[in-house]
N, C-alpha and C positions, 0 to 999 in steps of 0.2 A: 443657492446663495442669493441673497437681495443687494439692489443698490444698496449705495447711499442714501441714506434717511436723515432729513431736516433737524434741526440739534438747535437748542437753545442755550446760550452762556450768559451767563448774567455776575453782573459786580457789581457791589452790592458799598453804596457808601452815604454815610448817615452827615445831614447838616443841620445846624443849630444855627437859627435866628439867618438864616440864608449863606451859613458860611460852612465848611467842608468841616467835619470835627473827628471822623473816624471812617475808614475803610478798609481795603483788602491789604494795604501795607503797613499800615498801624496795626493792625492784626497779627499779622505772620510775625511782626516785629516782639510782639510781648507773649505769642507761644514762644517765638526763640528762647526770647529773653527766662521764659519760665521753665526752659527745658534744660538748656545753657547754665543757669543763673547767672548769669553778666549781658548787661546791652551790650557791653562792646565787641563780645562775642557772637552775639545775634549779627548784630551791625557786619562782621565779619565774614558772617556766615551766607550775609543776602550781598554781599559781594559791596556794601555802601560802606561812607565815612560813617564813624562814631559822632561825627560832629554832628551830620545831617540824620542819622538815627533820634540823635538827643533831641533836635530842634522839632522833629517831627512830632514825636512823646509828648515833648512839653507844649508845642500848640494843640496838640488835642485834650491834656490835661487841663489848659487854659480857659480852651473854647467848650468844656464840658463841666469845668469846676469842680472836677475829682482829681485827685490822684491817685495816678497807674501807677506808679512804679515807687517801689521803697530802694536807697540806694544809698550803700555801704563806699564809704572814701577807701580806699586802697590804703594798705598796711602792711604787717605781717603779715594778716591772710587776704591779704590780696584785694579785697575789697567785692563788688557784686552788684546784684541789683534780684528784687524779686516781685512779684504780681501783688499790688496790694488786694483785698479783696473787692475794693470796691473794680480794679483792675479786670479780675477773675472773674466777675459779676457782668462787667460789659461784655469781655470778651464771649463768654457763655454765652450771654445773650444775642450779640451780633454773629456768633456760627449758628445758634438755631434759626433764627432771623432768617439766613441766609437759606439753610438748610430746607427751610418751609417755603419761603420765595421760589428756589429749583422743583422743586416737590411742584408747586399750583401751577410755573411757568411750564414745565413740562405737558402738566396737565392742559394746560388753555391752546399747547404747543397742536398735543394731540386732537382738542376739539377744533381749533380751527384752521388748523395745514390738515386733515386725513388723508388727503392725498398726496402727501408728502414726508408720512412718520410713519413710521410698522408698526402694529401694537406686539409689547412683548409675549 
């Protein structure tokens, strides 16, 4: 059995014009949201207000000039919210993003700790 070996974690957050416009909680917020179909359910589910989910969405819808999220008024059926594509388009984007970043970090992890990583 081997030690512990040296681990890289990385979080991964995108800013526009020097200000914060998406990261790892605006993320998780609109797979909820797409898996759910309600923010307020998402919002629910990461254990935060609906209030502070909303403010969140819409500052990164603001400071990116898309909109994420299409959003049904409560009714009979209840009302919702769903990934617009341009939504689905970032999000895609920012998990491979992310995904490729772990991938090289790993890799630079291994070149330059080796005396500190196992190779698998």
């Amino acid at each position: 059995m081997y030690g512990p070996t040296l681990e890289l974690r990385l979080s991964l957050r995108l800013f526009f014009c020097g200000e914060k416009c998406f990261g790892p909680g605006p993320a998780a917020l609109l797979e909820a949201t797409d898996r759910l179909g309600s923010l307020r359910a998402a919002a629910a589910e990461a254990d935060m207000a609906y209030s502070k989910a909303w403010t969140s969405l819409r500052a990164c819808e603001q400071a990116l000039g898309l909109p994420l999220l299409e959003r049904e008024a409560g009714g009979r059926r209840g009302g919702g919210s769903r990934l617009t594509r341009e939504g689905r388009e970032l999000l895609t984007a920012y998990r491979t993003l992310e995904q490729r970043m772990a991938e090289e970090g790993d890799r630079l992890l291994r070149e330059l700790f080796p005396q500190l990583t196992l190779e698998d």
